[in-house]
N, C-alpha and C positions, 0 to 999 in steps of 0.2 A: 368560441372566443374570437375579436375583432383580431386576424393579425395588424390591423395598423394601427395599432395603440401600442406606447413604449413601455408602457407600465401599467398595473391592475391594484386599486387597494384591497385590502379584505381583512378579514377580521381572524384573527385564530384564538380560538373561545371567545373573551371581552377585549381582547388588546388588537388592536390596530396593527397593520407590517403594509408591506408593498410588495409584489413581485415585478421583478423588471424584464422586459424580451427582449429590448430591442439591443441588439448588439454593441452597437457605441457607446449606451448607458453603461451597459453591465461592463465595459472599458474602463469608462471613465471612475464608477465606484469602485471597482479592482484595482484602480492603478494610478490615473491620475487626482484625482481624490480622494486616496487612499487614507488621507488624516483627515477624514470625515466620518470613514468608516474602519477603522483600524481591529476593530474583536470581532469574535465569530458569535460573541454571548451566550455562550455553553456553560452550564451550572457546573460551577465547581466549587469545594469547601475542604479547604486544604488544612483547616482546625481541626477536622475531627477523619478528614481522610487528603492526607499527604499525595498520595497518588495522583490524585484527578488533578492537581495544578500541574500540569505539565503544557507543555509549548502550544500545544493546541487550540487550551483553552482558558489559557490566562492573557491579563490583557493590558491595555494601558505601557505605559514607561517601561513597568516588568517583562512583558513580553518583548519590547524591541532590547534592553538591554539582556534577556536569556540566547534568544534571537543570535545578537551580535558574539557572542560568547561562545556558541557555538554552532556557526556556520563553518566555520574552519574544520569541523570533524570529517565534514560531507565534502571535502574537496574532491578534486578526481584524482589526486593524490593519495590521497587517505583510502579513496576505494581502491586504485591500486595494489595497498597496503592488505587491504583486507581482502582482498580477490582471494589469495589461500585459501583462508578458513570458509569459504562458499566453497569451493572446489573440494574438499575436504567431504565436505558435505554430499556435492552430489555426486562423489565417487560411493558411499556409501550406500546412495539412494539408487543408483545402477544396481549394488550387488542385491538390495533389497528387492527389485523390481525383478532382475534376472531369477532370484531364488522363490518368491513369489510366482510369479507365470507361468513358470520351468518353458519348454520348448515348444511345446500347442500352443500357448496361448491362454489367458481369461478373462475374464472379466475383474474390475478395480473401480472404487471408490476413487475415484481421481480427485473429488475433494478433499477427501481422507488423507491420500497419500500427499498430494501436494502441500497441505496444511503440515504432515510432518516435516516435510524435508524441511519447510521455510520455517517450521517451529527450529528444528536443528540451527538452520541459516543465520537467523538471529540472536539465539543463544550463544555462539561462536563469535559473531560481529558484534554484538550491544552486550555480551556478560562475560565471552571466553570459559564459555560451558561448554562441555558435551553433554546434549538433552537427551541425546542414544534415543529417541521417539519412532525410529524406525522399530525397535523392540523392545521398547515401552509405552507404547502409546497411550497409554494412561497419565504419566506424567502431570506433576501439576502444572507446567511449560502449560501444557496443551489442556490442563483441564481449565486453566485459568482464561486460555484466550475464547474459550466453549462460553466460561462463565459472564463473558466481557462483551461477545458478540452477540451471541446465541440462546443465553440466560442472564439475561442483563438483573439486576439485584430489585428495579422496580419497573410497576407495571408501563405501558404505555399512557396510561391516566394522568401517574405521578408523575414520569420523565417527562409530561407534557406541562404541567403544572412549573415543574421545577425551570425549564429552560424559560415559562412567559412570568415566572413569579420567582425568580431565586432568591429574595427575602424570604418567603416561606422556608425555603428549606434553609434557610442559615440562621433564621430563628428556631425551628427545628430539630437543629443541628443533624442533616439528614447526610449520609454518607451519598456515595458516587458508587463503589466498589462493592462485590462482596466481601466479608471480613477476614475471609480467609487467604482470598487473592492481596488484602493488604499486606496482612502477617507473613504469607509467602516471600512477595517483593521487597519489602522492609528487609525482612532476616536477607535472602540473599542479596542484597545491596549492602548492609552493612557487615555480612560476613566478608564478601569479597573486597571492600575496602579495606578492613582490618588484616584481611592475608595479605593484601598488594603491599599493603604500607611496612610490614614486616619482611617482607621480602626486602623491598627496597632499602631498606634501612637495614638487613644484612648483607646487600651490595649482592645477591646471587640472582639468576634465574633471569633470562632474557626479558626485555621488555613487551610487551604483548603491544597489537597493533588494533585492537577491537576499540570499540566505543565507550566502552569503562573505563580506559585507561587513562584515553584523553578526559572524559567529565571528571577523573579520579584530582590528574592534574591541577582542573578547574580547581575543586574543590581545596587542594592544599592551598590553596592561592587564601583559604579563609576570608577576610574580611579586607583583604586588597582588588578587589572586583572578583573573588572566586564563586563556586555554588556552594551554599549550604547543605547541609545534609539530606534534607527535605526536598530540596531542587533538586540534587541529582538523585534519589530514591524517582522523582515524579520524572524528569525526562529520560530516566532510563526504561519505566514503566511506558512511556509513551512510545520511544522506540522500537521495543518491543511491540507491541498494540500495531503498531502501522505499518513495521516493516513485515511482522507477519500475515495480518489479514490483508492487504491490499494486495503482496503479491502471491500470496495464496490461490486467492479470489482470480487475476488474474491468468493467472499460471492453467487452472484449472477452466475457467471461461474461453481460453486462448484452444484446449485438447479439445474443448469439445466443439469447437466450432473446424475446427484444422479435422476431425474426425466427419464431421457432418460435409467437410469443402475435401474431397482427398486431393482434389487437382492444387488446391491455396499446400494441402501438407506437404507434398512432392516437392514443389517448388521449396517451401519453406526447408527440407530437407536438403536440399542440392546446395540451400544457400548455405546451410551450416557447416557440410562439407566441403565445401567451396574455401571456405574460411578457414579450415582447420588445414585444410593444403597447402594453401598461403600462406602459413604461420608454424609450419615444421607439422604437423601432424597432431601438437597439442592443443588442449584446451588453455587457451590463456587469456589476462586480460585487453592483450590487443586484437585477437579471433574473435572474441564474442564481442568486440564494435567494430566490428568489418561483416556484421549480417546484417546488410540492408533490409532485406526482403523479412523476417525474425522479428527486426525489429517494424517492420510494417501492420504485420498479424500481433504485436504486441497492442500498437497504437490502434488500431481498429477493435480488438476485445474489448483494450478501457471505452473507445468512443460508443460501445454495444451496452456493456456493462460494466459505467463509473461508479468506482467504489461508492463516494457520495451521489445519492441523486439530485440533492439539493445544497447548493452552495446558500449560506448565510451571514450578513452581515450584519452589524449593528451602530446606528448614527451615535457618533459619540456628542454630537452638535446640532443644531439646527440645519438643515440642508436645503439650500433652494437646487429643484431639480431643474438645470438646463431646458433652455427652450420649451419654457411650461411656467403656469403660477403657482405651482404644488412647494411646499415648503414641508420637509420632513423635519419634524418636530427630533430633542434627541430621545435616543434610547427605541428609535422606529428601530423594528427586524425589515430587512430586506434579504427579498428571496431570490436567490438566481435559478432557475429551473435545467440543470444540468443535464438531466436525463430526457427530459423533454425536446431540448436547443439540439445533444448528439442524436437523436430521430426527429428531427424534422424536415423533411423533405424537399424544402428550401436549399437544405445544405449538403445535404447528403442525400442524392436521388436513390429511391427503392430502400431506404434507411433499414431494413430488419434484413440486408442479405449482407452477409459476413464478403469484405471488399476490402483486402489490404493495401489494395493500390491506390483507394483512397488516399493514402500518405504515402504515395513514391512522388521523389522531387518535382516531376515536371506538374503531378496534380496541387503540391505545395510553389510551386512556381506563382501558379495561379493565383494563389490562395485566398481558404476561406477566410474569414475574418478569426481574430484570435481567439474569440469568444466563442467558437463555434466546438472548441475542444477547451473545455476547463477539467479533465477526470483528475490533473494536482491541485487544482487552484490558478491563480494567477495573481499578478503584483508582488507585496514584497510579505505577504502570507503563502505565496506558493508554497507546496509542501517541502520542508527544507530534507529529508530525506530520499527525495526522488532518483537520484544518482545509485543509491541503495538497492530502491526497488527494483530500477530498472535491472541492473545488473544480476538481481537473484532472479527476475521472471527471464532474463536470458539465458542464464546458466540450467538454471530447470526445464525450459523449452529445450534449449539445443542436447541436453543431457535425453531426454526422453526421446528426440527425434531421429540423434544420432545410435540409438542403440534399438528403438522399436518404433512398429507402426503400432497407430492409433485406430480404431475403426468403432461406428457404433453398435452397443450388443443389442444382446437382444428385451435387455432390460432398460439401456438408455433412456431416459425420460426426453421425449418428444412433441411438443418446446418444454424449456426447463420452466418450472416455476417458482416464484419468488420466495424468500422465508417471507412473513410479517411481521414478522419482530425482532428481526436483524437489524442495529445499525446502521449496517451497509448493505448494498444489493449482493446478493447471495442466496443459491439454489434452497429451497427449503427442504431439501433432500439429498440422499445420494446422489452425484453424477456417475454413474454407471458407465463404463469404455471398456472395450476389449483391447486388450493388450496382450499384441504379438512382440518375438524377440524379432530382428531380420536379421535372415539368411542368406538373403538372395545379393544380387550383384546391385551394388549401389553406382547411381547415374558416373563414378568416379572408375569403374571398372573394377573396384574391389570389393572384397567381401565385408560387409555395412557391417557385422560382428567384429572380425577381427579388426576393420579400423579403427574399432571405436573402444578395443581393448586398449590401442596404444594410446590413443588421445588423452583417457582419464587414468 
């Protein structure tokens, strides 16, 4: 393929789309043209499954006015708020890992384990559940996000059909979910409204700080700009959906490359303790944003492996493209090649070697162009939960690094490869890591065990 060409048309089955490279396009459609390209055009049919309308993929007026309603949840205030009940979490996920491994050492499913803690993570921050998945790991929490990513309800034929034909499926009446993941999320959405609201209305029981509370809020607002039952059933559904697989995904991507780099893990280690010295010896929410380096190896995994590989858009209008006669007709798909743009070698030299310094200041000094890291998005569809993420793939790194080393076994899969029918980029297997506890003398002069008993 020509790199000086800004854009490529092509066909996906009988329907026309465009892929765009060149960096300042993919700009200007993300952000400053953004009321050209406003939906992401993902099938959703909220008639006959509730769920799938959620922020993601609903579009038009409705999504800037759900949008406006609640961005205020995601403040850094609000995380704040919610820092606890993560903490909460990965105190538990310590004693899980410690009673797991015992003192040799073993081997773990680090997609396994990280998948629960963040199933936990979320249940506590978007429902104010305890999902206990450290020992239950069968759960519907966790069998529902298996069924979401991993056993999506149709095939790749049909979900290809439906995102270039969604009249089909809504003459159909074709569902989004499985039916049981409906019935799940329904009931407990409307179960814990119904308890909130009776609490509240017998004036007892502290106010909870999670993400139901706040949509709960919304919702009492009824028909003075509040959500409806259905809205908050489908963004709490979504919350769920994103804040667990991305930083899951993550979290898990991040061990295994910090096990394959040990010199990136050390450092990455030093920095977490570093921070926890700084900050009395705890784990709290102003230590885990004083890890620079943490958060370096965070932002290098996603620019390795972005949740989405492809970003998409949809002209809601006619579009004449810049500096060209091309005129995108509406209702074009436009493609942004996400995974492509973070390895290519233009932007990031030797692209497949794990380089957190890629994003230390002075190489962000430089910088590359904005577009050259899209793993949330960009514009004013960035992913509005990002503050979230970030904050549980911190808490989950520096929980794991501060209590054990990471190293590869002897079962590790070496390179990882892809599922194909994942959603999102994701191992199509066990990630396999040996997991030591430490014992030994941490770069701090003490013993990497007992500091990291009093942190959590």
């Amino acid at each position: 393929m020509d790199r000086s060409y800004r854009f490529y048309g092509l066909f996906m089955t009988l329907q026309p789309a465009i892929m765009i490279t060149d960096l300042e396009l993919i700009k200007t459609v993300l952000i400053r043209d953004f009321g050209h390209f406003p939906d992401h055009g993902v099938y959703h049919n909220e008639r006959v499954d509730p769920l799938s309308a959620h922020l993601f993929c609903v579009e038009g007026v409705r999504w800037k006015t759900i949008r406006s309603k609640l961005t205020p949840s995601f403040s850094s205030g609000r995380m704040r708020a919610m820092f606890p009940l993560v903490l909460d979490v990965a105190r538990n996920f310590t004693q899980f890992l410690r009673a797991t491994v015992g003192t040799e050492g073993a081997e773990l499913d680090m997609k396994d384990v990280s998948a629960r803690m963040m199933i936990d993570s979320v249940g506590g921050c978007a429902f104010g559940i305890e999902c206990n998945s450290f020992h239950e790991p069968e759960s519907m929490f966790r069998r529902s996000g298996q069924l979401v990513f991993e056993r999506p309800r149709h095939s790749q034929l049909v979900s290809t059909v439906l995102r270039l034909y969604p009249a089909i499926g809504h003459a159909l009446g074709l569902k989004v979910n499985h039916d049981e993941v409906i019935e799940f999320f329904s009931r407990l959405v409307e179960d814990t409204v119904a308890m909130r609201t009776t609490t509240t209305t017998a004036r007892h029981g502290p106010k909870r700080n999670d993400l139901m509370e706040m949509m709960i809020e919304l919702h009492r607002q009824g028909s003075n700009g509040g959500l409806t039952m259905d809205e908050l059933k489908a963004q709490a559904f979504g919350f769920f959906l994103a804040g667990f697989e991305t930083s899951s995904s993550n979290v898990t991507f991040c061990l295994y490359e910090l096990a394959r780099n040990e010199h990136c893990q050390e450092r990455a280690r030093a920095c977490v303790l570093k921070a926890l010295r700084k900050h009395g010896g705890m784990m709290s929410y102003e230590a885990i944003a004083d890890m620079d380096y943490l958060d370096r190896c965070i932002n290098e995994s996603l620019r390795m492996y972005p949740p989405l590989p492809m970003l998409q858009r949809l002209s809601s209008k006619p579009y004449h493209i810049p500096d060209s006669n091309v005129v995108l007709p509406a209702r074009t798909k436009v493609l942004i090649p996400v995974y492509a743009i973070q390895h290519d070698e233009r932007y990031y030299p030797d692209p497949e070697r794990f380089d957190p310094d890629r994003f230390a200041p002075e190489a962000l000094a430089e910088r590359r162009h904005l577009a050259t890291f899209l793993a949330f998005g960009e514009g004013p569809r960035v992913c509005i939960g990002k503050r979230l993420g970030v904050m549980q793939s911190r808490v989950g790194l520096a929980t794991v690094l501060m209590n054990f080393r990471i190293r590869l076994g002897a079962n590790t899969p070496v390179p990882l490869a892809y599922a194909k029918n994942s959603v999102t980029i994701q191992s199509s297997g066990p990630v396999l890591l040996h997991v030591e506890p430490l014992t030994t003398q941490d770069p701090s002069g003490g013993s990497c065990r007992s500091s990291m008993l009093l942190s959590v």
